[in-house]
N, CA, C and O atoms as a GROMACS GRO file, in nm:
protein
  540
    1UNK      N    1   7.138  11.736  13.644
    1UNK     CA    2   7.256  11.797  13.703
    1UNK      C    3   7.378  11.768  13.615
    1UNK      O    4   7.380  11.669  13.542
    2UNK      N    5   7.496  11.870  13.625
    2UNK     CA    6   7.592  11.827  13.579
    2UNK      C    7   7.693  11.861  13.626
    2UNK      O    8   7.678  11.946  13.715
    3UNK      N    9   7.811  11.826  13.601
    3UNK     CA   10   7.966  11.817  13.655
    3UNK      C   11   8.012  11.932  13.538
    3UNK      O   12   8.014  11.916  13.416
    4UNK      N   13   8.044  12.040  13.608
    4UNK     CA   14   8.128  12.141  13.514
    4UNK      C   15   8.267  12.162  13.598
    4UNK      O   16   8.298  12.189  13.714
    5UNK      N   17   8.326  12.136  13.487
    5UNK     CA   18   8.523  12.130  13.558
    5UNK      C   19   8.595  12.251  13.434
    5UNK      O   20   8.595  12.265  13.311
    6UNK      N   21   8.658  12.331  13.570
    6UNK     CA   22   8.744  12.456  13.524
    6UNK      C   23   8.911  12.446  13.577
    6UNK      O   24   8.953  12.457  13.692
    7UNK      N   25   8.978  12.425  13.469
    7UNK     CA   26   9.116  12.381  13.536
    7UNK      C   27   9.098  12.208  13.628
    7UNK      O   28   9.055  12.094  13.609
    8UNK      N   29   9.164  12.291  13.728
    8UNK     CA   30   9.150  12.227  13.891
    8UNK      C   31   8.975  12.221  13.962
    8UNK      O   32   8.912  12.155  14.045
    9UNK      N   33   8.960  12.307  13.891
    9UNK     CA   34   8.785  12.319  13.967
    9UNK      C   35   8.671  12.276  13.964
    9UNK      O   36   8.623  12.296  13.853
   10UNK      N   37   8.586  12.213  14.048
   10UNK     CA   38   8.473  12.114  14.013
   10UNK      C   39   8.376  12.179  14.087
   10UNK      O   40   8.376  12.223  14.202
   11UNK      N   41   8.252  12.176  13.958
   11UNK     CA   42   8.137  12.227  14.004
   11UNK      C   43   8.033  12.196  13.964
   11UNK      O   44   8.005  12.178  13.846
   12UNK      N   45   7.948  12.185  14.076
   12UNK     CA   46   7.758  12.116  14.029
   12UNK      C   47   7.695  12.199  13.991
   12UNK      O   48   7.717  12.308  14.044
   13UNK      N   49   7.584  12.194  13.881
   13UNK     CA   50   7.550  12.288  13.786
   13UNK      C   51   7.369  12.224  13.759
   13UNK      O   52   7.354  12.109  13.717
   14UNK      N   53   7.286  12.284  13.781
   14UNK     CA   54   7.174  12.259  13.767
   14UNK      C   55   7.122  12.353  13.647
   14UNK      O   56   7.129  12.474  13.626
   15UNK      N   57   7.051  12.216  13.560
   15UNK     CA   58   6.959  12.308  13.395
   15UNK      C   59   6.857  12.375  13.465
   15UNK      O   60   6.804  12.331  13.567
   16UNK      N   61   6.820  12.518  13.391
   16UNK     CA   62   6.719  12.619  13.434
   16UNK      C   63   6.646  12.566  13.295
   16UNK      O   64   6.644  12.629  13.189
   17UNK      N   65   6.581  12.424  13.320
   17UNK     CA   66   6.480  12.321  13.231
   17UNK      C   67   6.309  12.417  13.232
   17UNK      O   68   6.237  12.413  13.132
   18UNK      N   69   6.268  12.494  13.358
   18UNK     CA   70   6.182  12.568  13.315
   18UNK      C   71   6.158  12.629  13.254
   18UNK      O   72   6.058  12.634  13.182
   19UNK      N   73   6.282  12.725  13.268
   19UNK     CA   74   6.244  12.893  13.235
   19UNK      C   75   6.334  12.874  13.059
   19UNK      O   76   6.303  12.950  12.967
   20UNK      N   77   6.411  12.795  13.047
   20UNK     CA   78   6.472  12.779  12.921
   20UNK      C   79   6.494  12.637  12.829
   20UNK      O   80   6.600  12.599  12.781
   21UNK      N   81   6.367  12.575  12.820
   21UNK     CA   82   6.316  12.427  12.763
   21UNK      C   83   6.438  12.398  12.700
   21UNK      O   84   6.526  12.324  12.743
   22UNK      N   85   6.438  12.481  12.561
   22UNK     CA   86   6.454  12.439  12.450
   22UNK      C   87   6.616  12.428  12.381
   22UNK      O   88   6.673  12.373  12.287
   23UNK      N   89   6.657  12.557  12.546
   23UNK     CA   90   6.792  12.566  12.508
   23UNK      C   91   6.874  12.449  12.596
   23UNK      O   92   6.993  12.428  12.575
   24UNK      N   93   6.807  12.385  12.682
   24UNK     CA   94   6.846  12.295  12.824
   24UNK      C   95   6.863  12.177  12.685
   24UNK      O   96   6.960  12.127  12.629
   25UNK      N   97   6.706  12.166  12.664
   25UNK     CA   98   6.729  12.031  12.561
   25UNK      C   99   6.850  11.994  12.435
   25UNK      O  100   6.912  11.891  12.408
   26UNK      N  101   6.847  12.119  12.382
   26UNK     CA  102   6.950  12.109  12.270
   26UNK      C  103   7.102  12.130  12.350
   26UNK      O  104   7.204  12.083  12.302
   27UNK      N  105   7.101  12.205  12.476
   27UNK     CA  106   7.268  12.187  12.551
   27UNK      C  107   7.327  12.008  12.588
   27UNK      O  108   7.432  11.952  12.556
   28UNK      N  109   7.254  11.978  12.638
   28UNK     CA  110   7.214  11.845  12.658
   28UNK      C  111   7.289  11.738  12.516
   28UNK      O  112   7.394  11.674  12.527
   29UNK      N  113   7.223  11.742  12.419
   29UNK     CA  114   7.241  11.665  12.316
   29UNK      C  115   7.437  11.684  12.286
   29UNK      O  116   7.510  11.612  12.217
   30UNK      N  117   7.465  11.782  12.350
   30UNK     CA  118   7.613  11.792  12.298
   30UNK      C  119   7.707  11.786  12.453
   30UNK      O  120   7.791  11.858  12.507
   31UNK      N  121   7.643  11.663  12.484
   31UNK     CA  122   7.703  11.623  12.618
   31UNK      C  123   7.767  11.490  12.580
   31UNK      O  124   7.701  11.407  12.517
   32UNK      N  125   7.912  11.466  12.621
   32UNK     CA  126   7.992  11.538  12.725
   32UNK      C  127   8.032  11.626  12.614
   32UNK      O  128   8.048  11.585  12.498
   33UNK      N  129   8.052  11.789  12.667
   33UNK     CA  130   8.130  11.918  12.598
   33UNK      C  131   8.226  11.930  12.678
   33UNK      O  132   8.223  11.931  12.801
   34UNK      N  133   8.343  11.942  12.582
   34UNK     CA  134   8.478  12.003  12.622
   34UNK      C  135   8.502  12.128  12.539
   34UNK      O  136   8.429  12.151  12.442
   35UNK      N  137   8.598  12.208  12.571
   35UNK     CA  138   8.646  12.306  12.531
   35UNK      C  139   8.719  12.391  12.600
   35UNK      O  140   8.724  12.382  12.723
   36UNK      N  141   8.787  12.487  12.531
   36UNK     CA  142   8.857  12.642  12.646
   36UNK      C  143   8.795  12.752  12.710
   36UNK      O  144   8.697  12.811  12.664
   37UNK      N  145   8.843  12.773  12.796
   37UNK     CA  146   8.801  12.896  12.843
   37UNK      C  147   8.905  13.005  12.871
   37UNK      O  148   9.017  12.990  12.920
   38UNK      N  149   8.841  13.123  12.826
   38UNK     CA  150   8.960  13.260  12.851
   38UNK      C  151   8.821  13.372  12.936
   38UNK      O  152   8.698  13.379  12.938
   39UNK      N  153   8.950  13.452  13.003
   39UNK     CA  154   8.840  13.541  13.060
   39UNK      C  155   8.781  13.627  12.954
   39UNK      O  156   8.807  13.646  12.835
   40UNK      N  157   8.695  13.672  13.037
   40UNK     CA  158   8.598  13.791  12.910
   40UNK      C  159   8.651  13.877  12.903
   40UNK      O  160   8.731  13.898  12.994
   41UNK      N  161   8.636  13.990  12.781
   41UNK     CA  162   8.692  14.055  12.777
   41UNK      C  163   8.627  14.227  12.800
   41UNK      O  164   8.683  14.337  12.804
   42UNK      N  165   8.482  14.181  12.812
   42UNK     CA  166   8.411  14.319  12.816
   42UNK      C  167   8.320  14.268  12.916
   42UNK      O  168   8.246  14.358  12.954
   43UNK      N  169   8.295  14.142  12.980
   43UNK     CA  170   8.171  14.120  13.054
   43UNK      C  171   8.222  14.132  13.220
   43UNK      O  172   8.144  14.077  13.298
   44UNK      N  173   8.307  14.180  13.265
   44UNK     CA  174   8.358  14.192  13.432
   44UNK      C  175   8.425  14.033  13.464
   44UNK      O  176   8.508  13.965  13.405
   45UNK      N  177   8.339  14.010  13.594
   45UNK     CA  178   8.420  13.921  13.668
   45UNK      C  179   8.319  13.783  13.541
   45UNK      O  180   8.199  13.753  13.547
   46UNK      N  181   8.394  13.744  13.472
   46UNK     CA  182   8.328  13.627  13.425
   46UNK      C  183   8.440  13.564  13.291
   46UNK      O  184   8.514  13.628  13.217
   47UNK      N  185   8.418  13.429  13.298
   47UNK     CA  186   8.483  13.384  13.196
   47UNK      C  187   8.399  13.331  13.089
   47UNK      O  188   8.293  13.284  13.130
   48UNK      N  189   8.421  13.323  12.932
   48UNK     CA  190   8.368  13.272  12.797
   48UNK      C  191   8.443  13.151  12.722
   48UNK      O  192   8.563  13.127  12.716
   49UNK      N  193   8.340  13.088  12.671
   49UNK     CA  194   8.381  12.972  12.574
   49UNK      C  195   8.322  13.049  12.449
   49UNK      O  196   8.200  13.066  12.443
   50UNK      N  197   8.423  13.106  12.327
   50UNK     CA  198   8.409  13.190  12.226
   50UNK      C  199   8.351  13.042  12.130
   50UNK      O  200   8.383  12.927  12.162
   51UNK      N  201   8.278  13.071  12.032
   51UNK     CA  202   8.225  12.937  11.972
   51UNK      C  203   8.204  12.964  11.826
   51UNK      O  204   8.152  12.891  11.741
   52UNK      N  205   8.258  13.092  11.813
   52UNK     CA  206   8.288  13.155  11.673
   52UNK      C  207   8.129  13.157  11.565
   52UNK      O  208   8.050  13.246  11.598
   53UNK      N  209   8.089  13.077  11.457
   53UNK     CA  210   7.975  13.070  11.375
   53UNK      C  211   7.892  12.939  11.418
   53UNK      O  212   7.844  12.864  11.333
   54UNK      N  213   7.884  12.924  11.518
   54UNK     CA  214   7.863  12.718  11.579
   54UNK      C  215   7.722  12.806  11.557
   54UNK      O  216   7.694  12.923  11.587
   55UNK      N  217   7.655  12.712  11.500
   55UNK     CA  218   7.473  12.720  11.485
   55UNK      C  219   7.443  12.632  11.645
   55UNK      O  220   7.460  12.510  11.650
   56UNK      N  221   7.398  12.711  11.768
   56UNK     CA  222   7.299  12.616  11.827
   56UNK      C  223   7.184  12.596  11.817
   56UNK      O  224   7.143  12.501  11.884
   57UNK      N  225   7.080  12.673  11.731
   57UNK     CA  226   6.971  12.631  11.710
   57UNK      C  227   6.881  12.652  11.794
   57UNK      O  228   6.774  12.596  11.774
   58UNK      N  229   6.892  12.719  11.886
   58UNK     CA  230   6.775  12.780  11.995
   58UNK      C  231   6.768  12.946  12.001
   58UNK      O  232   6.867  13.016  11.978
   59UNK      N  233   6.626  13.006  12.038
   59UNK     CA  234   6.683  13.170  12.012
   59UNK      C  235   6.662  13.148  12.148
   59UNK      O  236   6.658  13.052  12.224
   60UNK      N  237   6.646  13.313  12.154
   60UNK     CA  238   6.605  13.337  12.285
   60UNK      C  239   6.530  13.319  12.409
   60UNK      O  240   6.419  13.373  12.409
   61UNK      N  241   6.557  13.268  12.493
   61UNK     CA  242   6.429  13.239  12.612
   61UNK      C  243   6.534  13.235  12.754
   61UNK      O  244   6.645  13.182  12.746
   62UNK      N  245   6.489  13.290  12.870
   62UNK     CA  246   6.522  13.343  12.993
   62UNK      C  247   6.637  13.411  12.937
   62UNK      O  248   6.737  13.349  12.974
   63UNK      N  249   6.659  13.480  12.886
   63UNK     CA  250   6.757  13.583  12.883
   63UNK      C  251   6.784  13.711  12.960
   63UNK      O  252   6.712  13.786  13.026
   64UNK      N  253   6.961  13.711  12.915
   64UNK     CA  254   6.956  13.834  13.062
   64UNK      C  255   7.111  13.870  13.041
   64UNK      O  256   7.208  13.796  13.025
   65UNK      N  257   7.099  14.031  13.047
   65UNK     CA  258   7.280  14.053  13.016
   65UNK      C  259   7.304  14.093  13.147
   65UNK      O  260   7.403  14.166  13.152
   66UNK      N  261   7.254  14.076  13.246
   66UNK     CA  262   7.306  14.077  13.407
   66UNK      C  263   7.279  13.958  13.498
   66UNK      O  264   7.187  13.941  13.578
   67UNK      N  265   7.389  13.875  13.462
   67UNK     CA  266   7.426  13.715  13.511
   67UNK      C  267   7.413  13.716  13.670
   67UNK      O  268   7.366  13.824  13.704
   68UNK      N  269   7.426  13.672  13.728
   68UNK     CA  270   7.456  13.642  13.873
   68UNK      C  271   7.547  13.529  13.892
   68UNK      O  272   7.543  13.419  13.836
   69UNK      N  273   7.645  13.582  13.995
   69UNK     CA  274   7.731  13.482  14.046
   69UNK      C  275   7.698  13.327  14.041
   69UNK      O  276   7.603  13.287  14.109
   70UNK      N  277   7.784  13.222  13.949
   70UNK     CA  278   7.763  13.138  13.946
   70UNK      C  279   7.669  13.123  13.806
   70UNK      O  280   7.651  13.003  13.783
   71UNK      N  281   7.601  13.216  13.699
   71UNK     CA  282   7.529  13.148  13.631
   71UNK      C  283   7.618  13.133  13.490
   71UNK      O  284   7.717  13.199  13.456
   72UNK      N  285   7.559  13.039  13.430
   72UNK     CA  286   7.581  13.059  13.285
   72UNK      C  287   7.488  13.074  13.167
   72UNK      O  288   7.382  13.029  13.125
   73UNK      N  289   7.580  13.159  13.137
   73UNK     CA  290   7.494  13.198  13.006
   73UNK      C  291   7.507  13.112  12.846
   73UNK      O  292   7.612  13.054  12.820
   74UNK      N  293   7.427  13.112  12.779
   74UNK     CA  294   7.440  13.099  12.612
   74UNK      C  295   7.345  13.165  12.519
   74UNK      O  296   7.226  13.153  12.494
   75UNK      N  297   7.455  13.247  12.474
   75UNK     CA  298   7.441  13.350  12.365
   75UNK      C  299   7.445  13.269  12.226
   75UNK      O  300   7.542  13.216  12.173
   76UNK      N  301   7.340  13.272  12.192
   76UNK     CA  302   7.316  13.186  12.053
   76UNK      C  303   7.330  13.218  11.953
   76UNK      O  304   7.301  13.149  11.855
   77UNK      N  305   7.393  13.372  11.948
   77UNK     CA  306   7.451  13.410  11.840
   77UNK      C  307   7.394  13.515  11.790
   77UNK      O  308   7.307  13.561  11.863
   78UNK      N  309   7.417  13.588  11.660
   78UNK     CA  310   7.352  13.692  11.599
   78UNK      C  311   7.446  13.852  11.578
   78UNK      O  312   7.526  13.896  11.495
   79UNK      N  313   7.378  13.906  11.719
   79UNK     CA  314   7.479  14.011  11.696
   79UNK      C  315   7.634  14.022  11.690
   79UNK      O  316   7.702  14.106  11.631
   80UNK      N  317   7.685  13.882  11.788
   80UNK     CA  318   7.828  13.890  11.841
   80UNK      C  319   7.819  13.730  11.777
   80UNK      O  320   7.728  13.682  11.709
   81UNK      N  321   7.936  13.671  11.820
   81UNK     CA  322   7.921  13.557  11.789
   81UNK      C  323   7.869  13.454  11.908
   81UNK      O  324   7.865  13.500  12.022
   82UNK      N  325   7.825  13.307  11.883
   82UNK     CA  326   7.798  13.208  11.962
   82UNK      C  327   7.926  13.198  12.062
   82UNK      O  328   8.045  13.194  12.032
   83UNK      N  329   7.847  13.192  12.227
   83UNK     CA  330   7.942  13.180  12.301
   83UNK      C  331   7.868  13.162  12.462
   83UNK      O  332   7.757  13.199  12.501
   84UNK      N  333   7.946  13.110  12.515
   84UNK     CA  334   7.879  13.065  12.672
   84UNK      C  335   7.995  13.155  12.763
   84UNK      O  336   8.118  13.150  12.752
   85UNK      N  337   7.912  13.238  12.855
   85UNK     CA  338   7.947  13.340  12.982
   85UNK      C  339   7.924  13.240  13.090
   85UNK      O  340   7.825  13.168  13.103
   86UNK      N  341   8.056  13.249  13.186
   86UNK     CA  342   8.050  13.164  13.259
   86UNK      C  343   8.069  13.282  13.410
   86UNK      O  344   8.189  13.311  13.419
   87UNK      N  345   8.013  13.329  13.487
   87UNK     CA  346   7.977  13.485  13.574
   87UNK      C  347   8.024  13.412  13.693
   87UNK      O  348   7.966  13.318  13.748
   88UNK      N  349   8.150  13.472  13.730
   88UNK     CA  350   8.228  13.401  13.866
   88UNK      C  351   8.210  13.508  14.020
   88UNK      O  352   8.232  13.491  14.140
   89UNK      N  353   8.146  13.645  13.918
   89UNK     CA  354   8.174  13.754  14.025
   89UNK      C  355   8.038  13.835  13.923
   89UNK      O  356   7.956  13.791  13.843
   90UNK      N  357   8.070  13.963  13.975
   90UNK     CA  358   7.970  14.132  13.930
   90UNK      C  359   8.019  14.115  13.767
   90UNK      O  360   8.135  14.118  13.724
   91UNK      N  361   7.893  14.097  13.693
   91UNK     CA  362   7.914  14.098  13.601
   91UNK      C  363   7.788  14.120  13.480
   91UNK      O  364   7.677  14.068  13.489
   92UNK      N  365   7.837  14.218  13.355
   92UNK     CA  366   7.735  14.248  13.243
   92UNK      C  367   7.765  14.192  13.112
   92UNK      O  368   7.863  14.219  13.042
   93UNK      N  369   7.727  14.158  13.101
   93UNK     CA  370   7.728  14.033  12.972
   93UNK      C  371   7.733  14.167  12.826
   93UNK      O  372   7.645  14.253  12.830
   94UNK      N  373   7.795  14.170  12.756
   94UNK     CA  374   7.840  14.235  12.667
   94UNK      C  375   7.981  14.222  12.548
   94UNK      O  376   8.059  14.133  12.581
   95UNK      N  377   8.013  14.284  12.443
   95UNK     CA  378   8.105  14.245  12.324
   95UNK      C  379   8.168  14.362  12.309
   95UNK      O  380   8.165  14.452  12.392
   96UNK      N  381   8.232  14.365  12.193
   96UNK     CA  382   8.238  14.503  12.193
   96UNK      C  383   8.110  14.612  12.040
   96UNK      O  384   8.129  14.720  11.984
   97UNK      N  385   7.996  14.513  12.028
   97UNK     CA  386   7.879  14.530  12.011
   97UNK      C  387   7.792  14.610  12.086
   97UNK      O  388   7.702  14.682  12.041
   98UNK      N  389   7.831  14.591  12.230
   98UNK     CA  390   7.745  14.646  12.302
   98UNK      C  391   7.649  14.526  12.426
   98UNK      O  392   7.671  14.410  12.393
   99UNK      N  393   7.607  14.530  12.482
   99UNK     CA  394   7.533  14.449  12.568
   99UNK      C  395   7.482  14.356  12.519
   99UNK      O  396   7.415  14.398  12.424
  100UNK      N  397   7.475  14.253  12.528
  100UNK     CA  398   7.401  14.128  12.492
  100UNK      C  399   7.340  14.053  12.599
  100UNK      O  400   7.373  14.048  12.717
  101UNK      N  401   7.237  13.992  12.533
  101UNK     CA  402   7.160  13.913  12.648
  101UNK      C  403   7.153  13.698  12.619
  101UNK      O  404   7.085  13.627  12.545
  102UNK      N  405   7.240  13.675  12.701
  102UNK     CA  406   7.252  13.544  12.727
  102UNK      C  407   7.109  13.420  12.732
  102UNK      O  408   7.028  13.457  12.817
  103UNK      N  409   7.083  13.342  12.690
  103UNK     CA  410   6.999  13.251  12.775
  103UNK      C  411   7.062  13.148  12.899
  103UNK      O  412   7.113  13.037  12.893
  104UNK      N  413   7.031  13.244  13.018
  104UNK     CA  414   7.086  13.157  13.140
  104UNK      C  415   7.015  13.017  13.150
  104UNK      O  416   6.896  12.986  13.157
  105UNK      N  417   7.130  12.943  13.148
  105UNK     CA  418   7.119  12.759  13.088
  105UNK      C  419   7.149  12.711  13.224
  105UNK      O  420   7.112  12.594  13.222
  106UNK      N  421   7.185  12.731  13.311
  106UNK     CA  422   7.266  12.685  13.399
  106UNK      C  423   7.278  12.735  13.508
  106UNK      O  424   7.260  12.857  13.499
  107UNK      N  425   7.300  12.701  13.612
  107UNK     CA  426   7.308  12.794  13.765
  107UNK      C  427   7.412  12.675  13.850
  107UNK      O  428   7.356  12.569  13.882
  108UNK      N  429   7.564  12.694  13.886
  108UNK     CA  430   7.618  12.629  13.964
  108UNK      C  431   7.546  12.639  14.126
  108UNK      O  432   7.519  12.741  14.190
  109UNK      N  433   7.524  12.489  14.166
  109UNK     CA  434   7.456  12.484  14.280
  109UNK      C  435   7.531  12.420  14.396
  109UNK      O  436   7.475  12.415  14.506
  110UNK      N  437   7.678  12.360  14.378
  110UNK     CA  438   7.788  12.315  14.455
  110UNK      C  439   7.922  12.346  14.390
  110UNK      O  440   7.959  12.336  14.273
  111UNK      N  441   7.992  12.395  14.517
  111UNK     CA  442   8.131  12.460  14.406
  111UNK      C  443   8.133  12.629  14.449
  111UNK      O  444   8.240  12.690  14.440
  112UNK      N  445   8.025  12.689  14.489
  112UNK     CA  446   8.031  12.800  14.468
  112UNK      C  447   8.159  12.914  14.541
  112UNK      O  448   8.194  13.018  14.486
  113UNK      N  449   8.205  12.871  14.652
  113UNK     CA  450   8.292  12.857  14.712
  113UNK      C  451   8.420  12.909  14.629
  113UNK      O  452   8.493  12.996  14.678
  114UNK      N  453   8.443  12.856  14.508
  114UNK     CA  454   8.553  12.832  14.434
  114UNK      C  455   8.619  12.903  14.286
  114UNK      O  456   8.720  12.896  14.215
  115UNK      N  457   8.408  13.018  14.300
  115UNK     CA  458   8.417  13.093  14.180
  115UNK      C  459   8.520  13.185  14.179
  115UNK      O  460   8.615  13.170  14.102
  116UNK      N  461   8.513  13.263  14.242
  116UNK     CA  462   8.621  13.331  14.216
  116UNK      C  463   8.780  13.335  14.237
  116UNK      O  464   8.852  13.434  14.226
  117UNK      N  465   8.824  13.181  14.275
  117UNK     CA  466   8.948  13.144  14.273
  117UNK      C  467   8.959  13.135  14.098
  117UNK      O  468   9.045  13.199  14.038
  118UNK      N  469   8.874  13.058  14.036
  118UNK     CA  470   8.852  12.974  13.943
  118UNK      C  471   8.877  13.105  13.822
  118UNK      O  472   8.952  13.088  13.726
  119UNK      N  473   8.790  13.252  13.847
  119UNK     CA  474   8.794  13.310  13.795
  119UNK      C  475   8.937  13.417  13.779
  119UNK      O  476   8.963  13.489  13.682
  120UNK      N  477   8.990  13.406  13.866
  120UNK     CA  478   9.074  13.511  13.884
  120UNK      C  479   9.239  13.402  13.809
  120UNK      O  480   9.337  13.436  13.743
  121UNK      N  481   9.192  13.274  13.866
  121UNK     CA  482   9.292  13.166  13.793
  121UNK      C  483   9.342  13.198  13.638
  121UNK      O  484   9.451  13.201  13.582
  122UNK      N  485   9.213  13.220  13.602
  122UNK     CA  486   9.188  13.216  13.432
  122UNK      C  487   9.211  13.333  13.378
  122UNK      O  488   9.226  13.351  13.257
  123UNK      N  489   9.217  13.442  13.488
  123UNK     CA  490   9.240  13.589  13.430
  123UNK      C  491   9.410  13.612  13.463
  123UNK      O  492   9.468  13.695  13.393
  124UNK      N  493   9.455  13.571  13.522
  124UNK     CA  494   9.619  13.549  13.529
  124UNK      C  495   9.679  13.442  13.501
  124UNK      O  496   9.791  13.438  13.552
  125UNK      N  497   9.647  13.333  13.427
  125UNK     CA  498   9.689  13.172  13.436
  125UNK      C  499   9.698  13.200  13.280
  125UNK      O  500   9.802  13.201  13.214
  126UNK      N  501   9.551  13.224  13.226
  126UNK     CA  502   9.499  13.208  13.064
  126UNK      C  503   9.432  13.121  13.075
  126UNK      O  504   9.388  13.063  13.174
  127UNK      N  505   9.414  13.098  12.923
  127UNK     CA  506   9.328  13.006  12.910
  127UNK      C  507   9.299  12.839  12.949
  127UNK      O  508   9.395  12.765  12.974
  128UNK      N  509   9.166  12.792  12.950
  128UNK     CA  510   9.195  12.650  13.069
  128UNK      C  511   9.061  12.569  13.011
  128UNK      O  512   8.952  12.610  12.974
  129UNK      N  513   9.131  12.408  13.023
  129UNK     CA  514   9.002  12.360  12.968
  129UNK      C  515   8.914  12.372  13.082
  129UNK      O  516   8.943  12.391  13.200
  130UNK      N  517   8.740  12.349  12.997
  130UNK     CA  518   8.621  12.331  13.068
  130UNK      C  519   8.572  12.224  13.010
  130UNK      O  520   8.612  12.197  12.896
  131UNK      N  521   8.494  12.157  13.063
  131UNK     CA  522   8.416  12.057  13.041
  131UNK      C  523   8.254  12.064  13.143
  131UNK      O  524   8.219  12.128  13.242
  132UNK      N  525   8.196  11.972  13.064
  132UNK     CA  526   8.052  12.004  13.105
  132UNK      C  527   7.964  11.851  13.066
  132UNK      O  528   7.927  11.812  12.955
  133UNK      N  529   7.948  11.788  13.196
  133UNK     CA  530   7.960  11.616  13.153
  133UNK      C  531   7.820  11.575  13.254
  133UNK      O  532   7.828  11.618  13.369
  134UNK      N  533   7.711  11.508  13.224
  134UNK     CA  534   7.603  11.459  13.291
  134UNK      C  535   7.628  11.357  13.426
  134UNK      O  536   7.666  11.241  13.409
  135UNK      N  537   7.604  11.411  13.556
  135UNK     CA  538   7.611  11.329  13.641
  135UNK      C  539   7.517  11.255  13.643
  135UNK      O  540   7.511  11.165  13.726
   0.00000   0.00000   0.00000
């Protein structure tokens, strides 16, 4: 489990360790992560941590460019650049590439309550740190 904090906002976050081994394991190793978040700009109700040429080193596995409330994604790069979709509301994971498909790493499992304050915060506020820390 982990503690993911947006702004003001705290939320429990469970690894999808089945369906995505390899990307859980290598997210993991770069714990505690900090960084910004801005809303997306082509994916709907969801916010991104842009991560520019960052090598993570995992390809594809459970992927999906139609997130569900509460999940997160990591896009490991290639067509668009490396970057984590964070899906607060209705949302399609996409660049201005075209659709992309995420490896959903993550599924908030307490907090949920708060997504779309959190999201709508970040889409009129700007940008806001996130962090992502092992309980």
């Amino acid at each position: 489990m982990l503690k993911v904090a947006v702004g003001p906002f705290q939320f429990t976050a469970r690894f999808e360790s089945e369906k995505a081994p390899e990307t859980c394991r290598i997210f993991k190793t770069f714990l505690p992560f900090r960084n910004q978040t801005i809303h997306s700009r082509w994916s709907g109700e969801a916010v991104w941590v842009p991560l520019g040429d960052f090598q993570f080193g995992a390809g594809f596995e459970n992927h999906t460019c139609h997130p569900s409330r509460g999940d997160i994604l990591l896009y490991p790069g290639g067509y668009s650049e490396t970057e984590l979709l964070f899906a607060y509301g209705s949302s399609h994971f996409a660049s201005k590439m075209g659709a992309l498909a995420g490896n959903h790493v993550l599924t908030i499992v307490e907090g949920r309550d708060n997504l779309e304050a959190m999201g709508k915060m970040v889409l009129w506020q700007g940008a806001q740190p996130i962090s992502f820390e092992a309980l």
